[in-house]
C-alpha positions as CSV (number, residue, x, y, z in Angstrom):
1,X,74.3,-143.3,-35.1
2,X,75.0,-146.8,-36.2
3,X,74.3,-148.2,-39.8
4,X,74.6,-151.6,-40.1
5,X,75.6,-152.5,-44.0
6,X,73.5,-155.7,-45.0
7,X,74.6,-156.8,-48.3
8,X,72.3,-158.6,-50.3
9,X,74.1,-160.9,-52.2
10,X,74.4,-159.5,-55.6
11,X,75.3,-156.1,-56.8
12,X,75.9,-153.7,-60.1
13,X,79.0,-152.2,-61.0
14,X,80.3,-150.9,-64.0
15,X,77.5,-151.6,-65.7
16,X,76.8,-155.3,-65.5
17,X,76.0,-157.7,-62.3
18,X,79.0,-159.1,-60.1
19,X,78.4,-161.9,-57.9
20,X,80.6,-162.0,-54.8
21,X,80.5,-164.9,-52.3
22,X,79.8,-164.8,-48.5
23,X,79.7,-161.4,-47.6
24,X,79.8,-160.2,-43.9
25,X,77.3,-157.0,-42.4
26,X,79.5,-154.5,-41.0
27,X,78.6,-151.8,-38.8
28,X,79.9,-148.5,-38.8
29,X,79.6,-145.3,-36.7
30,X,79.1,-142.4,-38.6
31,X,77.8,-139.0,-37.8
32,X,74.0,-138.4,-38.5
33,X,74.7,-135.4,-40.8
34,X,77.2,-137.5,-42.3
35,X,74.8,-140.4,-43.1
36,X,71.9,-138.3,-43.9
37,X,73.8,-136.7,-46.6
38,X,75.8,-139.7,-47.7
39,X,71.9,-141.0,-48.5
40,X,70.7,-137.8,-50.3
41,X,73.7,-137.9,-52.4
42,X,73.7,-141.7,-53.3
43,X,69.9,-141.6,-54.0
44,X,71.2,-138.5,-56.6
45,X,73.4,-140.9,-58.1
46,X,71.0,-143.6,-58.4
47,X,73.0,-146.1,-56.1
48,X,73.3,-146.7,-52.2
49,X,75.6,-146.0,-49.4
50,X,76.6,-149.6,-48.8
51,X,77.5,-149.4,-52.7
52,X,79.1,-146.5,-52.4
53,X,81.4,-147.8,-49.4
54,X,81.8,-151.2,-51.1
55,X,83.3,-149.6,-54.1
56,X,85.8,-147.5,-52.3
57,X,87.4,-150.3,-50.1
58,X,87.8,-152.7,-53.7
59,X,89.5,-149.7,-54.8
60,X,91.3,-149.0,-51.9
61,X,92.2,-152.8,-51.4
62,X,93.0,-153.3,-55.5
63,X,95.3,-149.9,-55.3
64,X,98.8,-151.2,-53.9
65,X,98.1,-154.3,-56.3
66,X,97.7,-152.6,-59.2
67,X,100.0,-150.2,-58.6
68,X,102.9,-153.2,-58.1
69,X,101.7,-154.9,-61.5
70,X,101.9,-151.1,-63.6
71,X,105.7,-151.5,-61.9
72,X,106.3,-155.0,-62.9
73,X,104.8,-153.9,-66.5
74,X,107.5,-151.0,-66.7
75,X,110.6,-153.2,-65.8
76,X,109.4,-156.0,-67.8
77,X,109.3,-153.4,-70.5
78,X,112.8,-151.9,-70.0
79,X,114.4,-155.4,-70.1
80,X,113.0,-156.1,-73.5
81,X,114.1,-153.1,-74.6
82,X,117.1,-153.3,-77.4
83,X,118.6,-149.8,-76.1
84,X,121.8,-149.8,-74.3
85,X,123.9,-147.2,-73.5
86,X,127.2,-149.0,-74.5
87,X,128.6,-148.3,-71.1
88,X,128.6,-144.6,-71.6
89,X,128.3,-142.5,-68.4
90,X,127.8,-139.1,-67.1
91,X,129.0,-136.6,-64.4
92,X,126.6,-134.6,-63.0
93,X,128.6,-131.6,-64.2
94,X,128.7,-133.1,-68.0
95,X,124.8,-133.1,-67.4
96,X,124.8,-129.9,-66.5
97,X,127.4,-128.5,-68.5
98,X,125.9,-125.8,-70.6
């Protein structure tokens, strides 16, 4: 079966409305068992299947950039730090040494 995805222009997430520009229909080949319960479900959760699949590819698409800015937060943090090791270093058999 086919399902064509028409958005309609506005959409709720997280509570509150988000406007998106031009959006573009999609179609998408999906079993019909697949579909039918991808409906029953999203009708249980009070939302759609075109939500549903709109969500998961902003998260998808957001995850490798959020994931590079939590990096960037973490170096940014190490350089600021004051701690320094004084140029003391370790074996691995001083770490290890029991």
């Amino acid at each position: 079966m086919l399902c064509f995805l028409r958005p309609t222009g506005t959409w709720v997430a997280g509570g509150g409305t988000e406007r998106w520009g031009s959006v573009a229909n999609v179609t998408l080949a999906l079993e019909d068992a697949l579909l039918r319960q991808a409906r029953v479900k999203a009708v249980h959760e009070n939302t759609s299947v075109n939500a549903v699949i709109r969500e998961f590819l902003t998260q998808w698409v957001r995850r490798d950039d959020e994931r590079a800015a939590a990096v960037e937060r973490v170096r940014a943090a190490l350089d600021a730090s004051e701690y320094r090791s004084g140029g003391v270093t370790w074996s691995r058999d001083d770490l290890h040494e029991r």
